[in-house]
N, CA, C and O atoms as a DFTB+ gen file, in Angstrom:
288 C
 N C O
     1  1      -9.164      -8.356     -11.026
     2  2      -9.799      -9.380     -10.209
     3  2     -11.200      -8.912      -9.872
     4  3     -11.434      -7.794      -9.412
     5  1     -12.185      -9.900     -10.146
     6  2     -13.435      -9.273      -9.660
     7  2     -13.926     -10.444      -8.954
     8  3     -13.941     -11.650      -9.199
     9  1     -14.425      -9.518      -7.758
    10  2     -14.394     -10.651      -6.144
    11  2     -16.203     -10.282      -6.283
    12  3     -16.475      -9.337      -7.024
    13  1     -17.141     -10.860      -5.733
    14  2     -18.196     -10.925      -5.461
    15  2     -18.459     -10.783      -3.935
    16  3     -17.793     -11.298      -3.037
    17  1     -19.505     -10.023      -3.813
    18  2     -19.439     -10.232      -2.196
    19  2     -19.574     -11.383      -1.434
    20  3     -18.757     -11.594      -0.538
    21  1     -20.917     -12.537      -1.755
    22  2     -20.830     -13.371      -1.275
    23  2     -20.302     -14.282      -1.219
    24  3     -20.708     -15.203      -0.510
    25  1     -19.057     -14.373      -2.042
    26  2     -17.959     -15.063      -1.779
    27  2     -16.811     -14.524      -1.005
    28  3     -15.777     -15.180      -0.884
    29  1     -16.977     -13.247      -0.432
    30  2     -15.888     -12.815       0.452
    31  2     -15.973     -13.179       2.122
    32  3     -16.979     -12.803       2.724
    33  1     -15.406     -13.569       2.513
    34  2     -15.350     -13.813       4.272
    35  2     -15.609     -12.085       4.698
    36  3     -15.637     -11.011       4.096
    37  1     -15.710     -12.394       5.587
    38  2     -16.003     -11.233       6.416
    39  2     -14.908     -10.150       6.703
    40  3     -15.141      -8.972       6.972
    41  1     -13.695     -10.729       6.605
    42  2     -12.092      -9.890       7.182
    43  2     -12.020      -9.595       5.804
    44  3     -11.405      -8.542       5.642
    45  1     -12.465     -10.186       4.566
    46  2     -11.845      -9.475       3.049
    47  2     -13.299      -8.366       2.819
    48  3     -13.126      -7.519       1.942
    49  1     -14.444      -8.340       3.420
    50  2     -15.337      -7.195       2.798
    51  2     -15.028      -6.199       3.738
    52  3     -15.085      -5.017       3.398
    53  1     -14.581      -6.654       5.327
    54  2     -14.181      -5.500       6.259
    55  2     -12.881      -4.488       5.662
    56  3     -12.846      -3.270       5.488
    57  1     -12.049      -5.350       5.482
    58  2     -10.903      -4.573       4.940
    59  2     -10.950      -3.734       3.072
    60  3     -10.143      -2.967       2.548
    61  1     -12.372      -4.382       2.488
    62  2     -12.513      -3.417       1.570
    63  2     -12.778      -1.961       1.981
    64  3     -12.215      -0.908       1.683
    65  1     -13.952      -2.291       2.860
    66  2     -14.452      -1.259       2.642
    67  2     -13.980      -0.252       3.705
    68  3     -14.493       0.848       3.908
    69  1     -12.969      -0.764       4.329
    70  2     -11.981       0.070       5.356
    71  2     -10.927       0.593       4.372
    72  3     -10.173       1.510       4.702
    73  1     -10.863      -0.080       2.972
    74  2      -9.998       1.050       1.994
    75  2     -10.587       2.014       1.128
    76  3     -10.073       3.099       0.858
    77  1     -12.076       1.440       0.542
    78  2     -12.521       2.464       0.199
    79  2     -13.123       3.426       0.820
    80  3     -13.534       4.334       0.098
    81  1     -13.412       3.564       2.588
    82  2     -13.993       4.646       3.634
    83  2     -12.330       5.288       3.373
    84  3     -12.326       6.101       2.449
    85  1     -11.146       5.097       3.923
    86  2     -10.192       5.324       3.837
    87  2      -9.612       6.609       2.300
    88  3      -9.304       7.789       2.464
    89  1      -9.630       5.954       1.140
    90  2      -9.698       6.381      -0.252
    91  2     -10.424       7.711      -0.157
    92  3      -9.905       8.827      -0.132
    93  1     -11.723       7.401      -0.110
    94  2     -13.291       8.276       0.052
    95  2     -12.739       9.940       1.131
    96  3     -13.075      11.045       0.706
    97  1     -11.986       9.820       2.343
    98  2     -11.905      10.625       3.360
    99  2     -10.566      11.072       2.465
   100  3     -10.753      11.957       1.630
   101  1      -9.393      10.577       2.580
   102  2      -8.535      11.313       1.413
   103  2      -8.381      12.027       0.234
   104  3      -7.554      12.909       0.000
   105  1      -9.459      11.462      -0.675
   106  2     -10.796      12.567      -1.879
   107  2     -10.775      13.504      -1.234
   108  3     -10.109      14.472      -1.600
   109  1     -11.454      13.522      -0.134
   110  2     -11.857      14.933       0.274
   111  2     -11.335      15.649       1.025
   112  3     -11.437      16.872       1.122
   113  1     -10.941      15.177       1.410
   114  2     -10.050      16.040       3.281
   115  2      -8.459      16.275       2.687
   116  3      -7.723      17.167       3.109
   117  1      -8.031      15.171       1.490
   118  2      -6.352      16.084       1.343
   119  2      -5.308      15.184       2.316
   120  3      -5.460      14.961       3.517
   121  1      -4.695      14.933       1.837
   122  2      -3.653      14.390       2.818
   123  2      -3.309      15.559       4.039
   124  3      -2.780      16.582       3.603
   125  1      -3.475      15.526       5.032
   126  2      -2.851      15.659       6.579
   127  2      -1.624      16.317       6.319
   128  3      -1.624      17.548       6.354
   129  1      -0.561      15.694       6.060
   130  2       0.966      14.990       6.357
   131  2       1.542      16.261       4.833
   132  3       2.679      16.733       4.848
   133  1       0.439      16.636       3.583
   134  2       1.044      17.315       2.924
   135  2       1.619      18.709       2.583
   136  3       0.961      19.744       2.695
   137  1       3.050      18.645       2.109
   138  2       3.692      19.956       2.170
   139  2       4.330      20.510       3.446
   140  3       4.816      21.640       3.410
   141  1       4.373      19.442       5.106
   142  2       5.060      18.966       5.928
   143  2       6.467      18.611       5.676
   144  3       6.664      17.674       4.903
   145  1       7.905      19.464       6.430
   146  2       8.976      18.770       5.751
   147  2       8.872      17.317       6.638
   148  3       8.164      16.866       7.539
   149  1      10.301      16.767       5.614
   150  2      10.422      15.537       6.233
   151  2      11.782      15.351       6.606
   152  3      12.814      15.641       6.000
   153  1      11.536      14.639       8.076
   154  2      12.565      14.550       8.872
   155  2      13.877      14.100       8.421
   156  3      13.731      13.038       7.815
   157  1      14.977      14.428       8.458
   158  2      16.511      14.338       7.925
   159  2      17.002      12.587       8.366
   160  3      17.812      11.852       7.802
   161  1      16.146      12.342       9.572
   162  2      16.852      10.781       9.803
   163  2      15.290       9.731       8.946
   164  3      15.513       8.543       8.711
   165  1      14.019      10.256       8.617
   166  2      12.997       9.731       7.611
   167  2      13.947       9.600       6.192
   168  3      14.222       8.608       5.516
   169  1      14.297      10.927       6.053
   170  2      14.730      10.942       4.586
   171  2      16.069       9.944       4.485
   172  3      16.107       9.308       3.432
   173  1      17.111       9.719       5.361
   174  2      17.913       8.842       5.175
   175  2      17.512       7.148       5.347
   176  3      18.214       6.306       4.787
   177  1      16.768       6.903       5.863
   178  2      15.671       5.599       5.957
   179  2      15.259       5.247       5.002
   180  3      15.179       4.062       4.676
   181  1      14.768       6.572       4.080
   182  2      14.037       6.078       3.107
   183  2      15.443       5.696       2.044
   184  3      15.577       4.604       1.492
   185  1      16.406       6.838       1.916
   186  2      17.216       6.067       1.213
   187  2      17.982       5.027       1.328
   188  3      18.470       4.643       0.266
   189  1      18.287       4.365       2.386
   190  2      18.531       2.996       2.745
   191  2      17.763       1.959       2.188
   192  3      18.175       1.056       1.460
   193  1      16.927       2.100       2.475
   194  2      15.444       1.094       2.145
   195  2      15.416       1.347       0.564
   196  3      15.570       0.336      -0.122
   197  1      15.241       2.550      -0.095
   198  2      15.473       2.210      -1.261
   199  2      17.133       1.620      -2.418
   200  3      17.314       1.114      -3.525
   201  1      17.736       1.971      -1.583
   202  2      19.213       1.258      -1.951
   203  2      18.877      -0.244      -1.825
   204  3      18.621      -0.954      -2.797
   205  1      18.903      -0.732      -0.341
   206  2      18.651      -2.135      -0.226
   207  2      17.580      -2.444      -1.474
   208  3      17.833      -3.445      -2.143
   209  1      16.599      -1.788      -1.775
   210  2      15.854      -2.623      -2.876
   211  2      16.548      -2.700      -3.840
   212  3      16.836      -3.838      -4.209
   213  1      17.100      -1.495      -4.641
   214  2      18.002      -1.258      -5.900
   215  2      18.978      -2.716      -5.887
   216  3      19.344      -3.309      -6.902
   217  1      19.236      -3.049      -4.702
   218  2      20.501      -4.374      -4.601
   219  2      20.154      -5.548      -4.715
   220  3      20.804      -6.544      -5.030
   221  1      18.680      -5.361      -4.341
   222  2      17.718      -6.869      -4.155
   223  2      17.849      -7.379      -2.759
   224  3      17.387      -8.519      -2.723
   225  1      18.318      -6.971      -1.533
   226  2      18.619      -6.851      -0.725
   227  2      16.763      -7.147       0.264
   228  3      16.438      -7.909       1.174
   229  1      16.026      -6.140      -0.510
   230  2      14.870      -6.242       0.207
   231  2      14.209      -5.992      -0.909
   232  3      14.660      -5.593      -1.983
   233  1      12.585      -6.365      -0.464
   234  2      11.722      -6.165      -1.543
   235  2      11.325      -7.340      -2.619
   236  3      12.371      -7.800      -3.076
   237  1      10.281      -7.922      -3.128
   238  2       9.599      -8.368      -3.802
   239  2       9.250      -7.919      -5.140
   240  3       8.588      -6.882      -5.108
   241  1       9.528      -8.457      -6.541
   242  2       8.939      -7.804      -7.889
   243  2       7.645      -7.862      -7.414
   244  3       7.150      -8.510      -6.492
   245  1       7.046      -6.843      -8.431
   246  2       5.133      -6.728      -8.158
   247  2       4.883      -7.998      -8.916
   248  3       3.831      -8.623      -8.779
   249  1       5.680      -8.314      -9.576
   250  2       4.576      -9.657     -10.710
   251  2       4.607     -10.727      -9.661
   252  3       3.610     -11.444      -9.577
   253  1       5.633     -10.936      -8.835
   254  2       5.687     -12.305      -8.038
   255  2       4.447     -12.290      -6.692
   256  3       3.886     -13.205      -6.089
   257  1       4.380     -11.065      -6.613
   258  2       3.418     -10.507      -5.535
   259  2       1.991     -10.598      -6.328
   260  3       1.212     -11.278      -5.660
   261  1       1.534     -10.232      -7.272
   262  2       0.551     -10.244      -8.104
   263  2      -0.002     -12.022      -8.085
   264  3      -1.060     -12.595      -7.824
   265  1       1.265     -12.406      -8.483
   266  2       1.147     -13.606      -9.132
   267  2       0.512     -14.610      -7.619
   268  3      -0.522     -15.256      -7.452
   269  1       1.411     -14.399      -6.949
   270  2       1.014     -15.228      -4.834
   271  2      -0.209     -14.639      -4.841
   272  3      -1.003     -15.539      -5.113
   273  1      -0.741     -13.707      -4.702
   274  2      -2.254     -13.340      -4.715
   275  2      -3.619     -13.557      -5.645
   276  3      -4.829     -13.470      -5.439
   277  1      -2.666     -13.927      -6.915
   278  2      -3.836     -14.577      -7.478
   279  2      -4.610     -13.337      -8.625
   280  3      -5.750     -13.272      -9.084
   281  1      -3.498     -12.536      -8.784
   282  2      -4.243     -10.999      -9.179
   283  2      -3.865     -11.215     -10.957
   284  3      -4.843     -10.724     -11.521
   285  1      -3.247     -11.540     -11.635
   286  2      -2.693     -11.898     -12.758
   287  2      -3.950     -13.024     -13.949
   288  3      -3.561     -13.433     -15.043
C-alpha cells in the first residue's frame, strides 16, 4: 500500500510516525523486556489464547484482515 501524505488525516500520519519513532528506538536501544523470564501464569495465557486460535475460537485469518483494510 502506498499512502501519500497529503492524503492522510492527521491520526493516520500521527500514528505513522509514532511507529516508525517507535521501530527507530527499538533499532537501537534492544528490546527492554529481552532475555527476562516469563511469568508461569503469562506463559499459560499465552497458551490458552493460542489454543483458542488453533480452534477458531478467537482470532481473524490475516487475508480477511488485509482484505477489511484495504491492504491486498
Amino acid at each position: 500500500m502506498v499512502a501519500i501524505v497529503s492524503q492522510m488525516t492527521k491520526e493516520e500520519l500521527k500514528e505513522m510516525i509514532e511507529a516508525i519513532i517507535e521501530n527507530k528506538f527499538i533499532e537501537i536501544l534492544g528490546d527492554p523486556d529481552e532475555g527476562l523470564p516469563l511469568r508461569k501464569s503469562a506463559q499459560e495465557r499465552l497458551r490458552r489464547q493460542k489454543k483458542a486460535v488453533e480452534e477458531g475460537e478467537r482470532g481473524e485469518p490475516f487475508e480477511n484482515v488485509a482484505q477489511r483494510l484495504g491492504l491486498e
